[in-house]
LOKOL-680495 format. One record per residue: x negated, y, z negated of N, C-alpha, C, O in turn; residue number from 0; residue in three letters. Coordinates in steps of 0.05 Angstrom, whole numbers. Each point is the difference from the previous one (the first is absolute). Example, Ala and Ser with C-alpha at 12.3 -4.5 7.8 and 13.67 -1.06 7.14 Angstrom:
BEGIN
-264, -114, -156, 18, 24, 0, -18, 24, 0, -21, 0, -13, 0, ALA
28, 21, 27, -16, 24, -1, 15, 22, -14, -10, 22, -4, 1, SER
This chain:
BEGIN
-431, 129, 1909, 15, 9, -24, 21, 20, 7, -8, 20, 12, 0, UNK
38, -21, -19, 11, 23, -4, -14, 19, -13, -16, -4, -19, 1, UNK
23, 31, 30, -1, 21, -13, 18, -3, -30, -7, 2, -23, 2, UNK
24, -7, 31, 27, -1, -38, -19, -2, -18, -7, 17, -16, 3, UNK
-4, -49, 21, -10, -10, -20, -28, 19, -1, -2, 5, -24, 4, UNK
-14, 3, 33, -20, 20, -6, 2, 22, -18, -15, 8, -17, 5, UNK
41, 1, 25, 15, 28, -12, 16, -12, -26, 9, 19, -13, 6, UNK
-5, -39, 4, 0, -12, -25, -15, 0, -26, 8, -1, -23, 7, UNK
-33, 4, 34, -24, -6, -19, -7, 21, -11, 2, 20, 14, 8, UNK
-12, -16, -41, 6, 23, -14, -37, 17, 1, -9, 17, -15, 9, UNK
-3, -29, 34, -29, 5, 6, 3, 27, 15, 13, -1, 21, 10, UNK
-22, 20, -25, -10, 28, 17, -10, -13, 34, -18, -17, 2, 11, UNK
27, 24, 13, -14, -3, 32, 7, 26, 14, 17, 17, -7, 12, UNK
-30, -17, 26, -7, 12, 26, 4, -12, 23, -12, -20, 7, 13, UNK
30, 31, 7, -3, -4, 31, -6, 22, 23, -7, 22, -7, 14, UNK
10, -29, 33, -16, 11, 17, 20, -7, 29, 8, -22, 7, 15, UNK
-3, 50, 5, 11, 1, 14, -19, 5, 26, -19, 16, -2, 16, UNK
24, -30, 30, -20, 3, 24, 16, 13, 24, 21, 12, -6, 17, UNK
-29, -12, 36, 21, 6, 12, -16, -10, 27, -24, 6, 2, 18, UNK
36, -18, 18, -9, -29, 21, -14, 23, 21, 7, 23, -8, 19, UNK
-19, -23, 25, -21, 11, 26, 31, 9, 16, 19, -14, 2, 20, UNK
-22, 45, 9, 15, 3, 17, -1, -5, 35, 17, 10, 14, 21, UNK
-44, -30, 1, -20, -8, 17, -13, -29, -15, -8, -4, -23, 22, UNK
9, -11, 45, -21, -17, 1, -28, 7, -12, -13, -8, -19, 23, UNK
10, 27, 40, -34, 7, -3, -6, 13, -28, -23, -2, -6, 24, UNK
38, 12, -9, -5, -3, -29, 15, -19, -23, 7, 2, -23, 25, UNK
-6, -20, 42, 4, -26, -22, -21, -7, -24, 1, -6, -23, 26, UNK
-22, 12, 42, -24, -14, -19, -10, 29, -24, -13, -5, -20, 27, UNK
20, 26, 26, -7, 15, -22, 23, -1, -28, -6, 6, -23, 28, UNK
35, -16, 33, 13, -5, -15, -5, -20, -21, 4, 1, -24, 29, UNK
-13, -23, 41, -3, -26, -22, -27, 11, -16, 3, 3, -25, 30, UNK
-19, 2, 30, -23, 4, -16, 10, 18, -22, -7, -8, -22, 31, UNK
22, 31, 22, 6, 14, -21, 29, -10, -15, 14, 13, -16, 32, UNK
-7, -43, 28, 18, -4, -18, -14, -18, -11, 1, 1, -25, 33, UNK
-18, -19, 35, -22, -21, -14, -16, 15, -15, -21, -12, -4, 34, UNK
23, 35, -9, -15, 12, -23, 15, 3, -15, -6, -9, -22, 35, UNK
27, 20, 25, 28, 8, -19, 3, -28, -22, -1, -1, -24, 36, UNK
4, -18, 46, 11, -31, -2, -29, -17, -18, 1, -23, -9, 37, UNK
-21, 38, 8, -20, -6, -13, 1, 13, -31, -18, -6, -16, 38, UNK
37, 24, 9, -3, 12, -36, 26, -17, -7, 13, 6, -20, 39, UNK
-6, -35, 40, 17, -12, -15, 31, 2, -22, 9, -12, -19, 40, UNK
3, 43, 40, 27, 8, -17, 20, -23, 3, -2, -20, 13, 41, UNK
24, 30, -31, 12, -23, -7, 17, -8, 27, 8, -22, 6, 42, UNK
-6, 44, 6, 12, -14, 36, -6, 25, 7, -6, 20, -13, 43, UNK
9, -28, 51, -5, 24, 19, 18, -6, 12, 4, -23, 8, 44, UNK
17, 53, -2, 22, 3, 28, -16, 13, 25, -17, 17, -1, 45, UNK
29, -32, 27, -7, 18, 23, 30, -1, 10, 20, -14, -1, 46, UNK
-30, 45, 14, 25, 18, 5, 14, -12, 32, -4, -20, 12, 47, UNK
17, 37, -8, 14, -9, 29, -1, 17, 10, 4, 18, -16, 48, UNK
-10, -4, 51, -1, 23, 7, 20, 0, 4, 15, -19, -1, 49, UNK
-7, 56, 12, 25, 14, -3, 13, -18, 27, -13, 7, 20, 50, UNK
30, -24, -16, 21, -8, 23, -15, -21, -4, -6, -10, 22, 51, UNK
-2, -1, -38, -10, -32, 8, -33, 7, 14, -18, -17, 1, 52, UNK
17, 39, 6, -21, 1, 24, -26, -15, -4, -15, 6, 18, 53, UNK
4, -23, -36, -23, -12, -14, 7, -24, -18, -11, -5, -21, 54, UNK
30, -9, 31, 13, -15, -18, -12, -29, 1, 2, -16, -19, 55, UNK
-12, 13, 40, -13, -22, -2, -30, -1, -4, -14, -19, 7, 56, UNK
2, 46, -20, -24, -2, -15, 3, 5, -27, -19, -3, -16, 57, UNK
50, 11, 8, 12, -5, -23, -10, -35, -7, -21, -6, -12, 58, UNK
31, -5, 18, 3, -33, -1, -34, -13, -4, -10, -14, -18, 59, UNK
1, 22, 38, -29, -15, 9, -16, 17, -29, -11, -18, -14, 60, UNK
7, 39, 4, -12, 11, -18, 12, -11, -31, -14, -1, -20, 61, UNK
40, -6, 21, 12, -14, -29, -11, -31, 9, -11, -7, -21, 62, UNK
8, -7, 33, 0, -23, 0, -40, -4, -6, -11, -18, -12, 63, UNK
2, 39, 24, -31, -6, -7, -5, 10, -29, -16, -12, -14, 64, UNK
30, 32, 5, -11, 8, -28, 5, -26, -22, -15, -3, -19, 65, UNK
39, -14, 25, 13, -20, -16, -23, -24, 0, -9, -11, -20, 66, UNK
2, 4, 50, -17, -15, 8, -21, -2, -3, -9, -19, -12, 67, UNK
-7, 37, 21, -22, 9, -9, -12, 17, -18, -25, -2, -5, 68, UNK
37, 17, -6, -6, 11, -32, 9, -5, -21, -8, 10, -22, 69, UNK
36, -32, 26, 4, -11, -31, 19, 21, -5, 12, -6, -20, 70, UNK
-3, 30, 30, 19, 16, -16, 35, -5, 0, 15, -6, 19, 71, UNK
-11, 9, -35, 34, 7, 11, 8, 13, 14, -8, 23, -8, 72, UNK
23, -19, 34, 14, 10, 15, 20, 18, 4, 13, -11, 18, 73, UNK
-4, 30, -23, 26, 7, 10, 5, 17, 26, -12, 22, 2, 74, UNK
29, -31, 18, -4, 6, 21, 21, 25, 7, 12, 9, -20, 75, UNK
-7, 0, 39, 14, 25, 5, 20, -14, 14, -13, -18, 13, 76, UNK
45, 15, -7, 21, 1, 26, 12, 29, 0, 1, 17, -18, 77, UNK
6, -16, 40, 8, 28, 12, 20, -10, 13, -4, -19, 15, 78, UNK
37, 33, -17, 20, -8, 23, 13, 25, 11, 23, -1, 8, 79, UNK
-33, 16, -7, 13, 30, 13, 2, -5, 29, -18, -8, 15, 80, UNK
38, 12, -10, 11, 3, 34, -19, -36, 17, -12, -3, 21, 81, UNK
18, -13, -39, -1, -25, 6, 20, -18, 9, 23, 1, -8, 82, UNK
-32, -19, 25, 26, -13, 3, 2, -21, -15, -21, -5, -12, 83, UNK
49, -18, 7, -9, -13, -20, -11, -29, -1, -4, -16, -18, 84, UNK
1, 15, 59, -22, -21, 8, -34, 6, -4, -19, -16, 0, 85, UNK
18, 47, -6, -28, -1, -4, -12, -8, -30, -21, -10, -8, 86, UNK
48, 22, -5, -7, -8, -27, 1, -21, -10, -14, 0, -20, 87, UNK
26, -23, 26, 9, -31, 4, -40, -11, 0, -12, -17, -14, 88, UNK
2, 34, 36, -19, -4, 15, -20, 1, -22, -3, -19, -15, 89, UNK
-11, 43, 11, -16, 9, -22, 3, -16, -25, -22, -9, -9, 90, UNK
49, 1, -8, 4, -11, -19, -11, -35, 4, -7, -16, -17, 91, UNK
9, 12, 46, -3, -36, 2, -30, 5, 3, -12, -22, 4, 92, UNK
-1, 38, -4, -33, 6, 9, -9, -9, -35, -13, -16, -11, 93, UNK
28, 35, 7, -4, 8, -35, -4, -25, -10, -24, -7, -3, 94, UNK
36, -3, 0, 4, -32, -7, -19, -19, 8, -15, -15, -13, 95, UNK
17, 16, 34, -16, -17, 15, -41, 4, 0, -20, -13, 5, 96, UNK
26, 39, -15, -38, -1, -12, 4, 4, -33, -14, 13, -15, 97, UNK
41, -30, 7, -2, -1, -30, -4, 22, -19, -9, -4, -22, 98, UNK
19, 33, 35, -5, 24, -16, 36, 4, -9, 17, 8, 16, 99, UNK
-13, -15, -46, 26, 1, -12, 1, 34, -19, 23, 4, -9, 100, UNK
-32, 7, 6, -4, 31, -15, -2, 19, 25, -17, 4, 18, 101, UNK
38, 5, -22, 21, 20, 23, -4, 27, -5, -8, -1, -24, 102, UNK
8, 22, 30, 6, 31, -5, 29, 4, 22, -3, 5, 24, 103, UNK
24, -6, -35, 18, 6, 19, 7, 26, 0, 5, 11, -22, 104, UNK
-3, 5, 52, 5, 15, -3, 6, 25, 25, -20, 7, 13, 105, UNK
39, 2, -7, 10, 14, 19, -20, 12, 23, 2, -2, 24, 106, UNK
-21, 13, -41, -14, 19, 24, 8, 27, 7, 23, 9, -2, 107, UNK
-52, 7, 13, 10, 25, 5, 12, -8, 26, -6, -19, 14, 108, UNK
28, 38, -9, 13, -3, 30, -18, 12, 15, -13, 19, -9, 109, UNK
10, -25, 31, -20, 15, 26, 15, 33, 13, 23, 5, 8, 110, UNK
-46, 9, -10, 4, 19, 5, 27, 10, 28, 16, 19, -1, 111, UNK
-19, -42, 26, 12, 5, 19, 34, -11, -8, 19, 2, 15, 112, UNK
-20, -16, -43, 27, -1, -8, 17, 4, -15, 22, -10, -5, 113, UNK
-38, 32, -6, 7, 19, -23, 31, 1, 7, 13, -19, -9, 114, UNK
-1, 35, 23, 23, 6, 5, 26, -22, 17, 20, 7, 13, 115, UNK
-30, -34, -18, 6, -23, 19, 31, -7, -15, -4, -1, -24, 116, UNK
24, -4, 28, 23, -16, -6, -16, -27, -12, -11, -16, 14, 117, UNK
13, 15, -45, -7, -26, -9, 14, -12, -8, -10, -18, -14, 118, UNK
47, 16, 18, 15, -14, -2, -5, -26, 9, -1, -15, -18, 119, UNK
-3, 4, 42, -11, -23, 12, -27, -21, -12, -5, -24, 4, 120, UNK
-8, 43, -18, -23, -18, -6, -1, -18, -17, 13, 5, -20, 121, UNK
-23, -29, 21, 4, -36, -7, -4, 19, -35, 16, -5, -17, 122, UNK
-32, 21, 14, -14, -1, -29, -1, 41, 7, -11, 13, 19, 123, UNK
24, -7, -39, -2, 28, -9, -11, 5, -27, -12, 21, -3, 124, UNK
13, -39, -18, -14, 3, -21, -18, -19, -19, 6, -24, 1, 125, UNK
-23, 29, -15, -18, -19, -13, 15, -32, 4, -5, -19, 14, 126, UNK
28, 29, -38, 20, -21, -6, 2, -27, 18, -6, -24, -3, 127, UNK
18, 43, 30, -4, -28, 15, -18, -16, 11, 6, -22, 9, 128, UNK
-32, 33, -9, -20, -14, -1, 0, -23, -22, 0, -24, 6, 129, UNK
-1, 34, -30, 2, -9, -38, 6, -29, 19, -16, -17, 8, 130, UNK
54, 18, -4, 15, -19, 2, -7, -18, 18, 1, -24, -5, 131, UNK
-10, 38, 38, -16, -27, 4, -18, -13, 2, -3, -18, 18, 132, UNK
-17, 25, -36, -23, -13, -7, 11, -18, -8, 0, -21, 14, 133, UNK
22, 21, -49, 11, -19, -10, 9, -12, 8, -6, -22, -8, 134, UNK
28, 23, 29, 12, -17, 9, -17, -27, 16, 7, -23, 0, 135, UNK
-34, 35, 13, -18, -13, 14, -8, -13, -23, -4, -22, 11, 136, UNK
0, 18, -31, -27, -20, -17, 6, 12, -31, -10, 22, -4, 137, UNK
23, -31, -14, 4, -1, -23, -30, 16, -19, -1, 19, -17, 138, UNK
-21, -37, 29, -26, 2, -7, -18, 30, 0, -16, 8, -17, 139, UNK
28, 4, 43, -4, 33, 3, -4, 10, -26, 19, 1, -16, 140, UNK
-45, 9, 7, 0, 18, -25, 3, 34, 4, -21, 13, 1, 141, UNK
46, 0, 2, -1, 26, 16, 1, 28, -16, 19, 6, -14, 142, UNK
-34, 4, 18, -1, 32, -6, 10, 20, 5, 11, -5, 21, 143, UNK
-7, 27, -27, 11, 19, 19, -16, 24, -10, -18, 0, -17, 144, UNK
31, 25, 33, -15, 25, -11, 28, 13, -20, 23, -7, 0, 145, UNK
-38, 30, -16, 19, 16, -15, -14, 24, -1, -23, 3, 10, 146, UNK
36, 15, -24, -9, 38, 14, 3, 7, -32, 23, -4, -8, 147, UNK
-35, 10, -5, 5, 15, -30, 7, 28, 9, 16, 12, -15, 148, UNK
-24, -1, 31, 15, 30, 11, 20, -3, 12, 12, 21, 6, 149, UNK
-2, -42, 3, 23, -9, 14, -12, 0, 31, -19, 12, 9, 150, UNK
39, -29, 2, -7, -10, 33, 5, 29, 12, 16, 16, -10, 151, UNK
-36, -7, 39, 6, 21, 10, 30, 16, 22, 6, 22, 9, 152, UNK
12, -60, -12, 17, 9, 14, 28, -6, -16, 21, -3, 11, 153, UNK
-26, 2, -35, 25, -10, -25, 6, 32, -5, -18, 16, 3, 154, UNK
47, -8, -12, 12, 20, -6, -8, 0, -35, 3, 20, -13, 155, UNK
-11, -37, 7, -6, 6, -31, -5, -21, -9, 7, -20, 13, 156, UNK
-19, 17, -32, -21, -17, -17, 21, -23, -12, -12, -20, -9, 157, UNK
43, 20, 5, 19, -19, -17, 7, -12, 42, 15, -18, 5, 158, UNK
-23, 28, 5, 19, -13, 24, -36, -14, -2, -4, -15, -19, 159, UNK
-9, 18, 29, -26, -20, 0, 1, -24, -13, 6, -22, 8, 160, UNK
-14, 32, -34, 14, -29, -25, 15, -17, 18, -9, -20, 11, 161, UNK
32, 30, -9, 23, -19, 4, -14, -14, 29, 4, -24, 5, 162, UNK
-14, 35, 8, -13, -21, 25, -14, -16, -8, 4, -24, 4, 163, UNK
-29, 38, -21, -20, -27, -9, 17, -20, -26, -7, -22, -7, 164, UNK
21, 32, 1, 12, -31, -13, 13, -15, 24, -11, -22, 1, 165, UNK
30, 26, 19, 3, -8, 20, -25, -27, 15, 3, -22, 10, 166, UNK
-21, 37, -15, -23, -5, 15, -10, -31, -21, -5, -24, 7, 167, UNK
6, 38, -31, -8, -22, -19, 15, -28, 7, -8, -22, 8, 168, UNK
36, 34, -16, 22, -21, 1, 4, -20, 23, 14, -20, -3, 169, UNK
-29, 28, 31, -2, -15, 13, -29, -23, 10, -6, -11, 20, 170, UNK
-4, 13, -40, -24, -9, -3, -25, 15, -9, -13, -15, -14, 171, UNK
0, 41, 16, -17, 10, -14, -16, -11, -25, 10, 4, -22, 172, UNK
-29, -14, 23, -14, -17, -30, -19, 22, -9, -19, -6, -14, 173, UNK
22, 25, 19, -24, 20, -3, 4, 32, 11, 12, 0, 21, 174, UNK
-21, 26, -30, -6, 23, 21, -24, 11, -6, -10, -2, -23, 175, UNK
-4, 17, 46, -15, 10, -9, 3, 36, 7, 11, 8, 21, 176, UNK
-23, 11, -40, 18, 25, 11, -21, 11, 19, -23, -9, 5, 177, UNK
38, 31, 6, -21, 22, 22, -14, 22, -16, 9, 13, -19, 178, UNK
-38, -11, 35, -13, 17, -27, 13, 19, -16, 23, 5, 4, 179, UNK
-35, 6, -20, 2, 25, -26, -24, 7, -9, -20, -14, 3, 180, UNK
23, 37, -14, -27, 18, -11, 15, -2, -27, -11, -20, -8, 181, UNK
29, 27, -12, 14, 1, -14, 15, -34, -15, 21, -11, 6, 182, UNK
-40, 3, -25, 4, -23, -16, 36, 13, -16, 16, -17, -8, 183, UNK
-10, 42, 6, 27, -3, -13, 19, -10, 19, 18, -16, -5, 184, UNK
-21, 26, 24, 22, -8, 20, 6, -21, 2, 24, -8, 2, 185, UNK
-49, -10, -3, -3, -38, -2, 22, -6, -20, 21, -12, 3, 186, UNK
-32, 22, -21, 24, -7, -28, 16, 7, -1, 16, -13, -14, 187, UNK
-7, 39, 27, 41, 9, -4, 2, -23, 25, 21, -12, 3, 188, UNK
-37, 10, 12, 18, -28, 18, 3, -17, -14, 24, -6, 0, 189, UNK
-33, -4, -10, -3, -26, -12, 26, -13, -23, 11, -22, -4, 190, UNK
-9, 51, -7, 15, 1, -20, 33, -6, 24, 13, -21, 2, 191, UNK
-9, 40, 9, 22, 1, 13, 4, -30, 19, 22, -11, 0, 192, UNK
-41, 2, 12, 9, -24, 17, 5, -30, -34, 17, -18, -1, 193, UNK
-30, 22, -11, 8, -14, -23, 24, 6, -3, 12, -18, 11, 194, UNK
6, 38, -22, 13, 9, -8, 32, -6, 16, 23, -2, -10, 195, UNK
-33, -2, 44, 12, -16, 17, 5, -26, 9, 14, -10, 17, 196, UNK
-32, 2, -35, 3, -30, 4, -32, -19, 15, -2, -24, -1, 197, UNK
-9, 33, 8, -24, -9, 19, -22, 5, -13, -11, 22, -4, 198, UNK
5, -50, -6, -20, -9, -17, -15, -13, 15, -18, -10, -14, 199, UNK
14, 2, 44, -27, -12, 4, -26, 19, -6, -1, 24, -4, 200, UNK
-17, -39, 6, -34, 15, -2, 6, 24, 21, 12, 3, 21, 201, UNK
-26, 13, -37, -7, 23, 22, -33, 4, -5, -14, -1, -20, 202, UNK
9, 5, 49, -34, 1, -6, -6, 36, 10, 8, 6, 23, 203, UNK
-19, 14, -39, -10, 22, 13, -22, -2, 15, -21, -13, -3, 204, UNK
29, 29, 19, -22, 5, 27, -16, 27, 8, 9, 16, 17, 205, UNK
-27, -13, -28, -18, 21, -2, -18, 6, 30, -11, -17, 15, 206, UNK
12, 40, -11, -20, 8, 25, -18, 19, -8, 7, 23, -8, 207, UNK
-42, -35, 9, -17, 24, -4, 5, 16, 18, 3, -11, 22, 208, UNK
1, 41, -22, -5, 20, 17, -33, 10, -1, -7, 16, -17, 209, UNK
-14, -28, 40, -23, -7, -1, -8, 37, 21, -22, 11, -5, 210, UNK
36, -1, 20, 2, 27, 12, 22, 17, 5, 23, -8, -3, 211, UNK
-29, 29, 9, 16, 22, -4, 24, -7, 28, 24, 0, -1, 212, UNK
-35, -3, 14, 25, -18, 22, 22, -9, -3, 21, 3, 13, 213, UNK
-30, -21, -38, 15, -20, -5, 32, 11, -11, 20, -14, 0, 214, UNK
-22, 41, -8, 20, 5, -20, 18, 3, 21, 14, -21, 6, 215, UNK
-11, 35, 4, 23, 9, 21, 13, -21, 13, 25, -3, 1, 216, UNK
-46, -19, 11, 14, -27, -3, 14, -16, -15, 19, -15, 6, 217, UNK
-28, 19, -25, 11, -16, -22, 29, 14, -9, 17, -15, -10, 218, UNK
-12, 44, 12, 24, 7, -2, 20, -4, 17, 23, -8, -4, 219, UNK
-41, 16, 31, 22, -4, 29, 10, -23, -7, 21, 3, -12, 220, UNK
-28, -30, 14, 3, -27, -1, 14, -13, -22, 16, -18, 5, 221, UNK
-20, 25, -31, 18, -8, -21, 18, 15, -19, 20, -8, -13, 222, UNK
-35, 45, 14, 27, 22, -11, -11, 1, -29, 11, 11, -18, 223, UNK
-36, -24, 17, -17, 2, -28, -1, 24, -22, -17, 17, 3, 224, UNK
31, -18, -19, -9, 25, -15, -30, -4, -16, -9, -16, -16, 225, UNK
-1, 40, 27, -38, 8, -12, 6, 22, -14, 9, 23, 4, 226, UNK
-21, -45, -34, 7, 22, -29, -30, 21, 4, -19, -4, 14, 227, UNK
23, 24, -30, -17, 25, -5, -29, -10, 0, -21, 7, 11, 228, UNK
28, -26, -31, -36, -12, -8, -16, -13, 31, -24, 0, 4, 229, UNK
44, -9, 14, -6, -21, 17, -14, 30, 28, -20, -3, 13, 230, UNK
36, 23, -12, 3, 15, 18, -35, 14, -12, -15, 5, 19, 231, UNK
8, -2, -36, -12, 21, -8, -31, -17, 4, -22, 12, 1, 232, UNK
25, -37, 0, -22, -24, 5, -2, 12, 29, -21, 10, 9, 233, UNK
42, -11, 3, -7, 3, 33, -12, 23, 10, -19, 0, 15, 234, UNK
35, 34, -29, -12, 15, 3, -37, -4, -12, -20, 0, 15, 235, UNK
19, -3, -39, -22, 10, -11, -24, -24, 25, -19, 8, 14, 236, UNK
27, -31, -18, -27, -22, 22, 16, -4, 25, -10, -20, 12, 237, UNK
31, 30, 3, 1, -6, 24, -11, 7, 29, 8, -8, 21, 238, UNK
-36, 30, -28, -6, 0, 24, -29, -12, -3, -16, 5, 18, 239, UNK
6, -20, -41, -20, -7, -3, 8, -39, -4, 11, -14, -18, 240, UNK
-23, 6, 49, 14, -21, 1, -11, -34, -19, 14, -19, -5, 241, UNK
-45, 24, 0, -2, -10, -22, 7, -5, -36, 2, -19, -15, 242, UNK
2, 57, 11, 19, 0, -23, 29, -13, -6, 8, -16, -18, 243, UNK
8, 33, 45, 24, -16, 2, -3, -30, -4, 12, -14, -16, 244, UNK
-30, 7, 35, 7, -37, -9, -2, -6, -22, 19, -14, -8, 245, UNK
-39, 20, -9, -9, -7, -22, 26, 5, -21, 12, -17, -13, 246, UNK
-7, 54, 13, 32, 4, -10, 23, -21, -2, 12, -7, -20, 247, UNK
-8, -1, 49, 23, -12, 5, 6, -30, -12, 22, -8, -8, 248, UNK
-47, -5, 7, -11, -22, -9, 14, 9, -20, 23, -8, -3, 249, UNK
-36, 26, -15, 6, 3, -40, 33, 1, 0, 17, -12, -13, 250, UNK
-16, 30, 31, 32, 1, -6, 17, -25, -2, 16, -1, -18, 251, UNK
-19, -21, 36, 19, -22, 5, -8, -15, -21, 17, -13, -12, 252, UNK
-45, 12, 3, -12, -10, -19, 22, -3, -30, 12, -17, -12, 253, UNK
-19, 52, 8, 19, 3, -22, 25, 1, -6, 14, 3, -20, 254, UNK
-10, -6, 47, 35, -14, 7, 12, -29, -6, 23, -9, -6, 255, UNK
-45, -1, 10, -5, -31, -4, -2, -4, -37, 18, -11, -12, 256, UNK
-35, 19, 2, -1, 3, -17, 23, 4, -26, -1, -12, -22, 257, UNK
19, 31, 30, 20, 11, -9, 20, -19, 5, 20, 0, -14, 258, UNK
-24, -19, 38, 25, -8, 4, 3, -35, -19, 18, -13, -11, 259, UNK
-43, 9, 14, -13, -19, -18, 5, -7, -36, 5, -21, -12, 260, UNK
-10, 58, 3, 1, 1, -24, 33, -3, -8, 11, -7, -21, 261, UNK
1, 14, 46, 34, -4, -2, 17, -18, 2, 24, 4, 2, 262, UNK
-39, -31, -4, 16, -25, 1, 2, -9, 30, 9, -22, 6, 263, UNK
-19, 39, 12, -11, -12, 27, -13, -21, -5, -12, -2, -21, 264, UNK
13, -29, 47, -24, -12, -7, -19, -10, 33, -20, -12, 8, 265, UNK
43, 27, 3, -6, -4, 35, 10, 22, 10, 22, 12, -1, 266, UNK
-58, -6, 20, -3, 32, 16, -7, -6, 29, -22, -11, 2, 267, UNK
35, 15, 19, -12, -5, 23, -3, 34, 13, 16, 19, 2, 268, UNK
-47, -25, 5, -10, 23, 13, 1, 6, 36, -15, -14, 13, 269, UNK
23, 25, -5, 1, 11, 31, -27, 12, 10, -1, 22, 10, 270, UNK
-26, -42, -14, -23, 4, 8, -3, 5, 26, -24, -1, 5, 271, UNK
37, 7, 16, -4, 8, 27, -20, -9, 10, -17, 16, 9, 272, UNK
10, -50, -10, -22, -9, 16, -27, 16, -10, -17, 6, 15, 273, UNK
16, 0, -44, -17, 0, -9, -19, 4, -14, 0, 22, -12, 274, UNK
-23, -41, 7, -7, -32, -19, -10, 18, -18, 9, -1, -22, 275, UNK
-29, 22, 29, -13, 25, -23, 16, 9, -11, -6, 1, -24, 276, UNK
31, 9, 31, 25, 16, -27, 8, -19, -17, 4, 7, -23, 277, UNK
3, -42, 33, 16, -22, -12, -27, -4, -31, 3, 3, -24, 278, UNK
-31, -10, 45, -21, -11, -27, -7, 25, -17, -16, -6, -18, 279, UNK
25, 35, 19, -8, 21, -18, 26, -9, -18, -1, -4, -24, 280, UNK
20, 3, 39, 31, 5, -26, -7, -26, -9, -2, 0, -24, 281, UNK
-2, -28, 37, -12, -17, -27, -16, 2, -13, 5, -6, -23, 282, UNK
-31, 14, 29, -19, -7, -22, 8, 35, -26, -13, 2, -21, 283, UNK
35, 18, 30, 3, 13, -17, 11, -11, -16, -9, 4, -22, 284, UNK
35, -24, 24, 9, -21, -14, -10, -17, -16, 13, -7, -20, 285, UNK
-43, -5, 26, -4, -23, -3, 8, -17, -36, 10, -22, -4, 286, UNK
-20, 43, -16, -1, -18, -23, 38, 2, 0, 13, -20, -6, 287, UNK
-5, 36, 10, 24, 4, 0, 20, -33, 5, 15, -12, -14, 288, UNK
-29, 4, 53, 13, -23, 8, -22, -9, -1, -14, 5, 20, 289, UNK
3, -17, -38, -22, -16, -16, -19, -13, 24, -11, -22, -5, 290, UNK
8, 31, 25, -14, -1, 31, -33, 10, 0, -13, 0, 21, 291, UNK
């Protein structure tokens, strides 16, 4: 199934985000905790792509078993940062060829040792051209992208962003999904504004329980997240008590979900970090909700 047509349907769902074994030798702990995830039956599951490709072909082997063997929808991760554009040629005819058409296209973090690299030369500098040649490869490509409600970390301002992700749209994009938030307003002054610009595909929000106190500093370094008062004061008051926190963090995304739900949301994908205990608490907190 396309995703489109999923994100059509005026039914409340849940999805579930995984992320592939960075080793062999934990292959097998991976599948088992995505074969539980893949067991509360959300309305699809993405697996991610590691940073440079580095796991990219347990990207593939983990979308093609969840489809296969669990019956779920798919959406898979591409990554083209500092790629060439025989590799990407490469990955896309893979794509195809194990029948996985629901795409996440999308740039990638650049690798640390190329932070400062002349990227004039590179086949693919932004989402976009990835977008374009997926499309160009296969009509059929159902493709995604990401979007930043705080704005991207390396955009001069939030109207120059816009104008990329319509860019982004206009060259194929059937879908985005954004990078977390603690803050459901922010969701909505985005929303309003990329409307307002023209870019009406689905947008799906993407929620991350913050399950420990760890997590936060990450979660800022990495996406530039603004953590409202209420969210900060969760962390202080249960973050060094690591059962509270979970339990906290749980409620929080919970009632994020919730909120986002009561707002004409009707598709939430969650950034369960491989795992199946945070995914089946935030459903069954859901449950009469998505009638599950």
């Amino acid at each position: 199934m396309k995703l489109t047509e999923l994100l059509r349907q005026p039914t409340l769902s849940l999805s579930f985000e995984v992320f592939p074994p960075k080793t062999e030798t934990s292959f097998e702990t991976v599948r088992t905790a995505v074969e539980e995830i893949a067991r509360l039956h959300p309305a699809f599951m993405s697996v991610t792509y590691g940073a440079g490709g580095g796991t990219s072909r347990y990207t593939l082997e983990l979308a093609q078993e969840i489809r296969a063997r669990n019956h779920v929808p798919t959406l898979a991760h591409l990554t083209c940062v500092s790629s060439t554009r025989e590799t990407v040629r490469e990955k896309i005819a893979a794509l195809r060829e194990a029948g996985i058409y629901n795409v996440m296209a999308l740039r990638g973090d650049i690798p640390e040792e190329l932070a400062d690299a002349d990227r004039s030369g590179w086949d693919y500098r932004h989402a976009v051209d990835l977008v374009a040649e997926l499309k160009a490869a296969d009509p059929d490509f159902c493709i995604g992208g990401a979007c930043y409600p705080e704005i991207h970390p390396e955009s001069p301002n939030q109207q120059e962003d816009i104008r990329r992700l319509k860019e982004k749209v206009e060259a194929g994009c059937e879908f985005l999904t954004t990078q977390m938030f603690f803050d459901n307003n922010l969701l909505y002054n985005f929303l309003y504004k990329i409307r307002e610009a023209g870019v009406t595909v689905p947008v799906i929000p993407g929620v991350m329980p913050i399950t420990n106190a760890n997590q936060v500093a990450r979660a800022v370094r990495l996406s530039g997240s603004f953590m409202p008062q209420r969210f900060k004061s969760l962390v202080d008051r249960f973050g060094s008590d690591p059962a509270a926190m979970k339990q906290a963090g749980i409620a929080y995304a919970t009632d994020q979900i919730i909120d986002l739900y009561a707002n004409g949301i009707t598709n939430v994908h969650v950034y369960s970090m491989n795992k199946p205990d945070v995914a089946a608490k935030i459903q069954a907190n859901l449950s009469d909700i998505l009638g599950k």
